[in-house]
DOZA-908896 format. One record per residue (C-alpha): residue in three letters; x, y, z. Coordinates in nm, 3 decimals, m for minus. Example, Ala and Ser with C-alpha at 12.3 -4.5 7.8 and 13.67 -1.06 7.14 Angstrom:
// residues 2
R   guvo        px        py        pz
R    ALA     1.230    m0.450     0.780
R    SER     1.367    m0.106     0.714
***
This chain:
// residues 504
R   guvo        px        py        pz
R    UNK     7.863    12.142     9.195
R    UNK     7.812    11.954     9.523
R    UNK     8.043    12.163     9.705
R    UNK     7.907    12.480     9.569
R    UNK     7.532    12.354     9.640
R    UNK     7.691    12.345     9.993
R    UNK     7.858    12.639    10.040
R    UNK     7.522    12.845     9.900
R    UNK     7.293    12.673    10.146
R    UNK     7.480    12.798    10.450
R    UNK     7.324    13.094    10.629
R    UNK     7.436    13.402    10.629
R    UNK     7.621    13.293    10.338
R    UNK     7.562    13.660    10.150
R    UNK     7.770    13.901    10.431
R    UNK     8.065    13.579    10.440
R    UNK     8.105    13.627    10.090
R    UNK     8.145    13.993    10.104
R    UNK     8.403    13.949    10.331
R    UNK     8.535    13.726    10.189
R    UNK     8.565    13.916     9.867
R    UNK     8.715    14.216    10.012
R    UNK     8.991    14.030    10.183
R    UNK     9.082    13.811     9.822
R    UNK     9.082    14.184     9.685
R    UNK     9.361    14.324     9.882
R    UNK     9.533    13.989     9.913
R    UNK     9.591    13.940     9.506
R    UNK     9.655    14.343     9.526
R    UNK     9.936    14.288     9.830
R    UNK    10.095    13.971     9.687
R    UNK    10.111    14.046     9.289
R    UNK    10.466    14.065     9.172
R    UNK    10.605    13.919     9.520
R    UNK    10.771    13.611     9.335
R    UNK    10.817    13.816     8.996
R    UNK    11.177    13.730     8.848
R    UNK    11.216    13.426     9.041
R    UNK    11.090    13.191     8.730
R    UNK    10.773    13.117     8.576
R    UNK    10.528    12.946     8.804
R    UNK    10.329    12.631     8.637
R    UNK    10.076    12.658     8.424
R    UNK     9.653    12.620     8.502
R    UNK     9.326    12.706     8.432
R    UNK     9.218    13.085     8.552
R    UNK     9.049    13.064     8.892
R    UNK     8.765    13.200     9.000
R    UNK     8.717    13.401     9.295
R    UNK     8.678    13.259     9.633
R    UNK     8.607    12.918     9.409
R    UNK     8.906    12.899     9.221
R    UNK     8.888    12.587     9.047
R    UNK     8.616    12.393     9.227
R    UNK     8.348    12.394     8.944
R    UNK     8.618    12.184     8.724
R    UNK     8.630    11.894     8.979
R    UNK     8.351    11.597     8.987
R    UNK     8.287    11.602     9.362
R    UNK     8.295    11.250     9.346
R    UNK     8.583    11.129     9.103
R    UNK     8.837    11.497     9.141
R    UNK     9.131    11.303     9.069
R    UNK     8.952    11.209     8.710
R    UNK     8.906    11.561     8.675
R    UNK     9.305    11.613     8.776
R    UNK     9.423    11.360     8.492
R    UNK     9.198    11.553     8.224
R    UNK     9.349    11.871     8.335
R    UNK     9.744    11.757     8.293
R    UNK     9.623    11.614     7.955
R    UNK     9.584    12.011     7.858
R    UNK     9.817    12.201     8.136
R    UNK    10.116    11.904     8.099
R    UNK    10.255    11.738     8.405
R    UNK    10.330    12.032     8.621
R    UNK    10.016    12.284     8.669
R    UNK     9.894    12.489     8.893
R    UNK     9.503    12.456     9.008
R    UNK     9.336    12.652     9.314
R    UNK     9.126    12.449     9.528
R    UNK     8.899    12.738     9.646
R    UNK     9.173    13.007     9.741
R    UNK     9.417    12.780     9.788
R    UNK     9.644    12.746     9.562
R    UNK     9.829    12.421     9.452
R    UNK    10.049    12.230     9.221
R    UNK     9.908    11.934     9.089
R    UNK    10.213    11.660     8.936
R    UNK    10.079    11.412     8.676
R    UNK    10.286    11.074     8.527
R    UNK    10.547    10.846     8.651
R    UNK    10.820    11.027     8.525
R    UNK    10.735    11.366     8.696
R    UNK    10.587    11.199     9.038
R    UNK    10.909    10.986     9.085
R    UNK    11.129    11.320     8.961
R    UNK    10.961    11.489     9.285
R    UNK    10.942    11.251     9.521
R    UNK    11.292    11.055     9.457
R    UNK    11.508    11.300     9.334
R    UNK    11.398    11.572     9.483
R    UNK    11.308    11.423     9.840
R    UNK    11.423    11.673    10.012
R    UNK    11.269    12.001     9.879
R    UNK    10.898    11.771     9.788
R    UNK    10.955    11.565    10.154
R    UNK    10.667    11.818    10.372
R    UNK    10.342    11.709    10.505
R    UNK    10.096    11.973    10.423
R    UNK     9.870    11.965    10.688
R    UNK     9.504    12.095    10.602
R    UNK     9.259    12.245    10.880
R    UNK     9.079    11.909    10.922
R    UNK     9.407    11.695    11.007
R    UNK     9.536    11.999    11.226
R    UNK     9.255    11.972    11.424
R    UNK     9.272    11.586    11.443
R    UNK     9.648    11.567    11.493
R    UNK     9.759    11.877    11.623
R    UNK    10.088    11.864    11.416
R    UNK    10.186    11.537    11.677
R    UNK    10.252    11.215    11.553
R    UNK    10.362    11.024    11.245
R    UNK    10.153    11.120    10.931
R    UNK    10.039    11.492    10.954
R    UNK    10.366    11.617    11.162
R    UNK    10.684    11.804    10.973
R    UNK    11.040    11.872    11.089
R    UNK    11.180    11.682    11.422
R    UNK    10.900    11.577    11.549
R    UNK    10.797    11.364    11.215
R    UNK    11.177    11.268    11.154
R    UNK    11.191    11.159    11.524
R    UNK    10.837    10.957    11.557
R    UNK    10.883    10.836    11.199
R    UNK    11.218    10.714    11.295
R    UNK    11.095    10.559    11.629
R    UNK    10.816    10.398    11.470
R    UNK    10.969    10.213    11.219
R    UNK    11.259    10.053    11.434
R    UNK    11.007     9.968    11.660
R    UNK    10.805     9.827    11.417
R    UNK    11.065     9.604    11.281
R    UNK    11.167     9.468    11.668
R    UNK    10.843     9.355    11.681
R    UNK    10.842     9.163    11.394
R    UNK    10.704     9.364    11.071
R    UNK    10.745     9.216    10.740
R    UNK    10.936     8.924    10.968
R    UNK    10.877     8.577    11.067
R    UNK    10.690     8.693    11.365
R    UNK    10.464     8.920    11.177
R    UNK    10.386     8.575    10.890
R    UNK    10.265     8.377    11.204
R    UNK    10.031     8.657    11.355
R    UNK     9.851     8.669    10.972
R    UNK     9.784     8.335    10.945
R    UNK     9.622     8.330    11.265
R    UNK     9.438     8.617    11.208
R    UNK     9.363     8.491    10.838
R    UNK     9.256     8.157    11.057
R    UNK     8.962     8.353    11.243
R    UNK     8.868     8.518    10.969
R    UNK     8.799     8.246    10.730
R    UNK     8.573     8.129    11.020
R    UNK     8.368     8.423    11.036
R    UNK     8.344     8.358    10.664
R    UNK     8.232     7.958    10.687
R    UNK     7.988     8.055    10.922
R    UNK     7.743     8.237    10.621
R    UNK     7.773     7.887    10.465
R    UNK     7.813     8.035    10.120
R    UNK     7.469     8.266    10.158
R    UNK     7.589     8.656    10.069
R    UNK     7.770     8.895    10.341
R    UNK     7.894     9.225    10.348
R    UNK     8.309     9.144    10.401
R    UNK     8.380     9.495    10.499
R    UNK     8.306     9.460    10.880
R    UNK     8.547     9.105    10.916
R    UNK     8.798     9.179    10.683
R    UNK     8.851     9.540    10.911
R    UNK     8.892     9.375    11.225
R    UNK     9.155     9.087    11.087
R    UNK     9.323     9.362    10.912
R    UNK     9.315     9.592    11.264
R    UNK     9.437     9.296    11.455
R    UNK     9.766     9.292    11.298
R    UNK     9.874     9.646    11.377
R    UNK     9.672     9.582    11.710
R    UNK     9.918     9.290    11.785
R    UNK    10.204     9.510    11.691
R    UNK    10.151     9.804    11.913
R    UNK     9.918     9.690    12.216
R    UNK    10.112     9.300    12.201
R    UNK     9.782     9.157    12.174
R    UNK     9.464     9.088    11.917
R    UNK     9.092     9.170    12.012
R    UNK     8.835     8.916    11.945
R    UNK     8.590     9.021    11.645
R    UNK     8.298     9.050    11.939
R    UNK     8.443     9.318    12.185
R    UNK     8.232     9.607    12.140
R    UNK     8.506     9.874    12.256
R    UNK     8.728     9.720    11.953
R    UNK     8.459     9.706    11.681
R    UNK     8.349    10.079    11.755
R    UNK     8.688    10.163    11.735
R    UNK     8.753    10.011    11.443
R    UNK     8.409    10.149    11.261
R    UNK     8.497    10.486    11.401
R    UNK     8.828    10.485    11.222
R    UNK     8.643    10.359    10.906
R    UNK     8.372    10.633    10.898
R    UNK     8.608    10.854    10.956
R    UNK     8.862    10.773    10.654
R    UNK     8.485    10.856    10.458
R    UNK     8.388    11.151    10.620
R    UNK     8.745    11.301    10.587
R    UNK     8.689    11.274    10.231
R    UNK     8.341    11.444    10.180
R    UNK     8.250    11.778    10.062
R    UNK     8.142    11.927    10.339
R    UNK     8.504    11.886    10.545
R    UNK     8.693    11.927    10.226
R    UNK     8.474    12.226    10.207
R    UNK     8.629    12.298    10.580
R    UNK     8.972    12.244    10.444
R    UNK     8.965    12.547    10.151
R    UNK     8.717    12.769    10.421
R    UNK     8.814    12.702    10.789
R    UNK     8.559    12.941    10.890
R    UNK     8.273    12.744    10.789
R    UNK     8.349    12.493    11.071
R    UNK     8.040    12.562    11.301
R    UNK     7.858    12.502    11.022
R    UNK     7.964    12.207    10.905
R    UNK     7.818    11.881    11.108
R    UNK     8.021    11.638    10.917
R    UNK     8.352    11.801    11.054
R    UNK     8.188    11.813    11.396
R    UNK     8.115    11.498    11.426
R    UNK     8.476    11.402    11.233
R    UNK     8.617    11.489    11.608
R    UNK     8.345    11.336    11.803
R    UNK     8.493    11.036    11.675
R    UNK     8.864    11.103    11.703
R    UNK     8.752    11.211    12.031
R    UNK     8.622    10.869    12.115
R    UNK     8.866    10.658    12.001
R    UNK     9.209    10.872    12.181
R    UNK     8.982    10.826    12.498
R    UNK     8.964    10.444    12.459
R    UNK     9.376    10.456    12.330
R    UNK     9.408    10.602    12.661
R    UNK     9.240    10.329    12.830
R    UNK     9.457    10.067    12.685
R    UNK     9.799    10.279    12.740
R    UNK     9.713    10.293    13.128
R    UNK     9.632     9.939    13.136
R    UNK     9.971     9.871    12.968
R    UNK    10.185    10.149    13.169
R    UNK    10.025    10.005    13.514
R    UNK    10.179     9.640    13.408
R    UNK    10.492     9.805    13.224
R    UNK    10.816     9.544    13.279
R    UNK    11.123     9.754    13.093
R    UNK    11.279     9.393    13.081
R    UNK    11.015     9.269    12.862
R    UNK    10.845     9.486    12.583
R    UNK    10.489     9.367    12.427
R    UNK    10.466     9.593    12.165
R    UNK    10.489     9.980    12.021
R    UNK    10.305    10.122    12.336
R    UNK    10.583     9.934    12.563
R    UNK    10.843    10.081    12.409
R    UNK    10.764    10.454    12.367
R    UNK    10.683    10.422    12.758
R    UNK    11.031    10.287    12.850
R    UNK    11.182    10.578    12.611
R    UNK    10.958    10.791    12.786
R    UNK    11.082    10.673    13.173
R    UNK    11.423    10.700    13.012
R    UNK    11.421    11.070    12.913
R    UNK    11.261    11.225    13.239
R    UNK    11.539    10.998    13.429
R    UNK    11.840    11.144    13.225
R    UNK    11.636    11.506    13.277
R    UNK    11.622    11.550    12.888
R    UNK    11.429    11.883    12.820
R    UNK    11.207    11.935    12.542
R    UNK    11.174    11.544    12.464
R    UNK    10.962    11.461    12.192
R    UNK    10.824    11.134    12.404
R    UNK    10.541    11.254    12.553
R    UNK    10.219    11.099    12.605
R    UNK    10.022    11.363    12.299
R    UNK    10.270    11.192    12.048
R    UNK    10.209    10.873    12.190
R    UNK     9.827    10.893    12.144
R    UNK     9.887    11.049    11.800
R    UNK    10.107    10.788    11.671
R    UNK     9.870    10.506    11.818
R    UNK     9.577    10.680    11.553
R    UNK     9.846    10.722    11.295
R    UNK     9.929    10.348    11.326
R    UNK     9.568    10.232    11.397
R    UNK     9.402    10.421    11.112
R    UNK     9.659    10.401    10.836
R    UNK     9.724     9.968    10.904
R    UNK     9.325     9.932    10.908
R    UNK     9.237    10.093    10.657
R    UNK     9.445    10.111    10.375
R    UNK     9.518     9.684    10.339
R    UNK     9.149     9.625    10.451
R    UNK     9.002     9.836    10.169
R    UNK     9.301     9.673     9.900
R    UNK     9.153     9.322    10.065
R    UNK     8.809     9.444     9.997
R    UNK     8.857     9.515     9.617
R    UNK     9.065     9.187     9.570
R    UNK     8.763     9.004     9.687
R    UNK     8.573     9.191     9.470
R    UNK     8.759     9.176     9.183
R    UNK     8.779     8.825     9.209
R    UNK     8.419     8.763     9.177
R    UNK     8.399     9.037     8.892
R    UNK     8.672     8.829     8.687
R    UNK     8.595     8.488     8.772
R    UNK     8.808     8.355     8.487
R    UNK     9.134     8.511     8.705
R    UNK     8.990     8.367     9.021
R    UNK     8.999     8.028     8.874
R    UNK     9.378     8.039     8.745
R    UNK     9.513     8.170     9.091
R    UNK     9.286     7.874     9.252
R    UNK     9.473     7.646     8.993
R    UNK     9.785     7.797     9.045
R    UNK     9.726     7.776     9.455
R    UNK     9.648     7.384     9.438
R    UNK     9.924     7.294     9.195
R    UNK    10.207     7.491     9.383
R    UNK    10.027     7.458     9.715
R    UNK     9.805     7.223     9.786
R    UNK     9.613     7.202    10.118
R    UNK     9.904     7.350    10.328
R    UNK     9.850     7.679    10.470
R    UNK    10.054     7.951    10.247
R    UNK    10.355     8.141    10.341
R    UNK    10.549     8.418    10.227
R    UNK    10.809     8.210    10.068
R    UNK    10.544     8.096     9.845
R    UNK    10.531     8.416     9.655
R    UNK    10.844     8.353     9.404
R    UNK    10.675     8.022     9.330
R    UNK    10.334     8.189     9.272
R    UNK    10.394     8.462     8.941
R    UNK    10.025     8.452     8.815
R    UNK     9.885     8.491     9.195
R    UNK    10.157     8.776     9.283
R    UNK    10.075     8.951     8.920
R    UNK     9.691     8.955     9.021
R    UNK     9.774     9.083     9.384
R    UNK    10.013     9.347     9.214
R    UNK     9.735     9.437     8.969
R    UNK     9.452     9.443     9.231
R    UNK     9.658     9.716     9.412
R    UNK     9.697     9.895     9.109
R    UNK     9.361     9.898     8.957
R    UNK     9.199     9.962     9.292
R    UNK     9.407    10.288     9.338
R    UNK     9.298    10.371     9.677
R    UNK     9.484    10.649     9.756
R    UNK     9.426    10.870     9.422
R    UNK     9.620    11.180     9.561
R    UNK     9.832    10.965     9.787
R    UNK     9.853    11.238    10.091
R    UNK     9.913    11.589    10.020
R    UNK    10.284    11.750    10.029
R    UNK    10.427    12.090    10.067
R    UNK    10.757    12.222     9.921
R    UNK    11.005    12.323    10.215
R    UNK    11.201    12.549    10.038
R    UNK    11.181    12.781     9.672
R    UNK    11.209    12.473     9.393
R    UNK    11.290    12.538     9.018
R    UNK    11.153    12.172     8.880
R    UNK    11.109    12.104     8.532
R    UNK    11.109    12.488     8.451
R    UNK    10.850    12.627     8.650
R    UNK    10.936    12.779     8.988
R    UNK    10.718    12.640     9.268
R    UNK    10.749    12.884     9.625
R    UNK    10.818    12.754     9.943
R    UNK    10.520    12.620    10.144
R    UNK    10.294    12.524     9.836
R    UNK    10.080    12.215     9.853
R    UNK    10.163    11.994     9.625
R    UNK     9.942    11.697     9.551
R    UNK    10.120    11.399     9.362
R    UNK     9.859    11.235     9.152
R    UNK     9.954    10.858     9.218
R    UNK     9.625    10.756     9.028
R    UNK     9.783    10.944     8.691
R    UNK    10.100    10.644     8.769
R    UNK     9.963    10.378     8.820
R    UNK     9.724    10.453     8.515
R    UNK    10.008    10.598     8.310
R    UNK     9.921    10.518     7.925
R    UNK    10.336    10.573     7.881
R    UNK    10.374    10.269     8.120
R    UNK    10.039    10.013     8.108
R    UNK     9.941     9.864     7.838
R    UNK     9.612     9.890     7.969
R    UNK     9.560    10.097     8.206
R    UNK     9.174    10.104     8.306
R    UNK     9.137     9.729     8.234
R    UNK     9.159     9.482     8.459
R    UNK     9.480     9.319     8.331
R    UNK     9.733     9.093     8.576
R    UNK     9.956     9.033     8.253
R    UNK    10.087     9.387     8.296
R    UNK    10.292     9.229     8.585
R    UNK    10.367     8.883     8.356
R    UNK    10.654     8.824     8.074
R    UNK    10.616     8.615     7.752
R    UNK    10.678     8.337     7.976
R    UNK    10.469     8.374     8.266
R    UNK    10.712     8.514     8.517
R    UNK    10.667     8.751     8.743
R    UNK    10.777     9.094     8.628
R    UNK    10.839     9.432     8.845
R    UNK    10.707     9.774     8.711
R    UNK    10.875    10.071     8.769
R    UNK    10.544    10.298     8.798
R    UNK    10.407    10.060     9.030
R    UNK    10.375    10.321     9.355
R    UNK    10.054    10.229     9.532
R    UNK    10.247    10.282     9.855
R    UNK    10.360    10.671     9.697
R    UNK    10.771    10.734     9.722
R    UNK    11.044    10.926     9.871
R    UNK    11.081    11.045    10.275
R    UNK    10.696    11.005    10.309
R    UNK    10.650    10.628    10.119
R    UNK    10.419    10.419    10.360
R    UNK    10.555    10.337    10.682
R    UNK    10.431    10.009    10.692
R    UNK    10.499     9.905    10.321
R    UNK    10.690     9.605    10.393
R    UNK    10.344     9.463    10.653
R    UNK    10.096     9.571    10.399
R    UNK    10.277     9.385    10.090
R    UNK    10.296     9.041    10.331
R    UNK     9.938     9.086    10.508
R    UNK     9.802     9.165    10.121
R    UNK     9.982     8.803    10.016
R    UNK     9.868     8.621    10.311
R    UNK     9.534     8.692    10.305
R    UNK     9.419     8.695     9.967
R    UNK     9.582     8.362     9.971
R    UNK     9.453     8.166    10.226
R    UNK     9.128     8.335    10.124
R    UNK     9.124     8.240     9.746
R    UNK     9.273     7.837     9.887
R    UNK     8.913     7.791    10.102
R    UNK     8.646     7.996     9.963
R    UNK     8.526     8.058     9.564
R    UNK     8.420     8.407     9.557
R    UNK     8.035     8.516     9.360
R    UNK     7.802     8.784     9.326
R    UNK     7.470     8.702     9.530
R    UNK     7.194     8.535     9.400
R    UNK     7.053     8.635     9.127
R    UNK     7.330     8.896     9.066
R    UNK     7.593     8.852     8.769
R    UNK     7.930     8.917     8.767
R    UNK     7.860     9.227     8.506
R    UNK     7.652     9.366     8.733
R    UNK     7.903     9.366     9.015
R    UNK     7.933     9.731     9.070
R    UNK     8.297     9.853     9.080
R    UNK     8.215    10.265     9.139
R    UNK     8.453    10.352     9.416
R    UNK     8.372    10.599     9.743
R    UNK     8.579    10.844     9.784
R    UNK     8.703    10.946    10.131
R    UNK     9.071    10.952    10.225
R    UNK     9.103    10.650    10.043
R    UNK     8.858    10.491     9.763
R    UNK     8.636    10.202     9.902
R    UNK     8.434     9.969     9.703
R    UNK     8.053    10.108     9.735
R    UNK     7.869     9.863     9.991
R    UNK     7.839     9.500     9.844
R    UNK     7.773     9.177     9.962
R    UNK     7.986     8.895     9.829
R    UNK     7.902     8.495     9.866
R    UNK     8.217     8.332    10.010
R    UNK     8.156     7.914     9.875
R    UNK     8.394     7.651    10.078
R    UNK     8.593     7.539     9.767
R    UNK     8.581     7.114     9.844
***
């Protein structure tokens, strides 16, 4: 009803929706029987006009809403998210059908009004055809040289982990919001990997980019621009949108800034980082005369806010809910602490550690799963006609692959909305892999940066858990820890503070 409550408080609301009626009218009157014969398309609920299916959604948990609906439509249905219409697929089995084995015809970005305007179909994440096979392709290799999910990528996390553990000592166990700290570590690591360089936790041009990227990964996620996403022309009356680009706005001016301080001290003999590279390959293609070259500086800037918002965000928030979750379950805190000093000790953890740490890798595997942070993972589009599981599903339809309905599949968990790091444990205690574990999604458009995620996850939460005991404030128990997630792009714990104790 939020949306609605929004949508009815705009002025001159009454002549928009005449419009807007008269246009729906002629288009269901100009496209009925267009795809007749071709197959039947998925089942849904009947849609309203100019709402569609909007008043079935809980503003603030829609993907809960999603997982009721495939318990009555099945696991391929059609909803329409105002007059948009879309295919919603629900379950391991059908998600991994879709993504895996039919890569190719699932693989599109659909790319709404609100990341248009952001991206401008440049870059990695919200890009389709060459340019996203050729940036995607770039970024990765590039990603690898300098050191992802490598040696050289361990040793910049544990430094990082190093500075951040000192921002936590310095509360001397009283409670702190982690959110700020644990952004900036997390930002330093993709920071290091494109720029060549960290940013202490102090620089004001690096903490407002940081918070920029943060508020926007919320505000993308509100009402009000999703509202901009299923009516574009409600933009000029939509501040949150508005000030959605103020912010983008901000942050490609300070990218800039950093880009010309690296291109003025450029040495094609010696790379630093992402930003180094795409410059050289840049200087390359205007020397060999190459027309129409996809390295120019708009993909540049776009791939930097791919990069930046995507590495921040995503293993800061999973970081964030670990933390959390640790204090919630202090019982599980306690065995990974045990398991940590027995295998351990004092030494500083590494990656290698991981095979000899089952109980600590289960809980990491089931903090990523229970915390779910990207519900809907990012929205696809079909790039051709597909006939899949007996529906037919046209060319260009957004299709949303419900990763929340995997990873809290009751055909594959045990127990699926309960806390439980034995789902990733055999009868012995060792570590186990689960097929319908996809917190990273699957297919052409799985998570870039997978492989950095997975190790900065590990790293952290271990060196984290080996100095500090984590507890709810003063006065505050652990049942009254509040787990309610905000929605934006991704899910974020609601605000907390969290007392970080120096373990003796």
């Amino acid at each position: 009803m939020d949306i609605l409550e929004g949508f009815l408080h705009i002025p001159g609301t009454s002549s928009l929706l005449v419009a807007v009626l008269l246009l729906l009218f002629f288009y269901l009157h100009s496209s009925v029987g267009s795809d007749r014969g071709k197959g039947e398309e998925p089942p849904g609920p009947k849609a309203l006009p100019i709402l569609g299916n909007l008043l079935l959604l809980n503003p603030k948990k829609p993907y809960e809403s999603l997982c009721e609906l495939s318990k009555r439509y099945g696991s391929v249905f059609t909803i329409h998210l105002g007059p948009k219409k879309v295919v919603v697929l629900a379950g391991y089995k059908t998600v991994k059908q879709a993504l895996v084995n039919h890569a190719e015809e699932f693989g599109d970005r659909d790319v709404t009004p609100i990341f248009y305007d952001m991206n401008k179909g440049h870059g990695i994440l919200f890009s389709n055809g060459d340019n996203w096979k050729e940036m995607r392709r770039f970024a990765l290799s590039n990603m690898r040289d300098f050191g992802m999910g490598k040696r050289r990528s361990e040793e910049k996390i544990i430094e990082e982990a190093r500075h951040l553990m000192e921002v936590f000592e310095k509360w001397q166990g009283t409670a702190f919001d982690t959110a700020q700290p644990v952004n900036y570590a997390v930002s330093n690591i993709i920071c290091g990997i494109v720029y060549g360089s960290r940013f202490e936790y102090e620089d004001p041009k690096f903490k407002a980019m940081v918070d920029r990227a943060n508020e926007n990964i919320r505000l993308v996620g509100s009402p009000s621009v999703q509202l901009y996403n299923f009516f574009p022309w409600l933009k000029p009356w939509l501040k949150d949108v508005v000030h959605v680009m103020k912010n983008v706005g901000e942050n490609i001016k300070e990218m800039k800034g950093y880009i010309k301080n690296l291109q003025d001290t450029l040495n094609p003999q010696d790379s630093r980082g992402f930003v180094d590279s795409f410059l050289i390959r840049q200087q390359n293609t205007e020397k060999s005369g190459e027309k129409d070259s996809l390295f120019h500086d708009e993909n540049l800037v776009m791939c930097l806010a791919n990069l930046f918002g995507a590495g921040t965000d995503t293993t800061g928030t999973t970081l964030r809910w670990g933390l959390l979750l640790m204090a919630k379950n202090p019982h599980v805190q306690a065995r990974v602490q045990e398991e940590l000093d027995r295998v351990i000790g004092s030494r500083q953890p590494m990656v290698e550690d991981r095979k000899s740490l089952a109980y600590t890798d289960a809980v990491i595997h089931e903090i990523q799963r229970v915390a779910n942070i990207a519900p809907f993972g990012l929205p696809h589009t079909t790039s051709c006609d597909v006939h899949f599981q007996g529906f037919f599903i046209k060319k260009g339809t957004t299709v949303i692959p419900l990763l929340t309905s995997v990873l809290k599949d009751e055909s594959e968990w045990e127990k699926p909305d309960t806390f439980h790091p034995e789902h990733f444990l055999d009868e012995q205690g060792h570590f186990v892999r689960r097929d319908a574990f996809l917190p990273f999604s699957a297919g052409r458009r799985v998570c870039l940066g997978e492989s950095l995620a997975r190790m900065e996850i590990f790293l952290f939460f271990t060196s984290l858990l080996q100095r500090f005991r984590f507890t709810p404030p003063p006065g505050i128990s652990e049942d009254e820890l509040d787990l309610t997630a905000v929605l934006g792009i991704t899910l974020n714990p609601s605000p907390h503070k969290l007392c970080a104790v120096t373990r003796c």
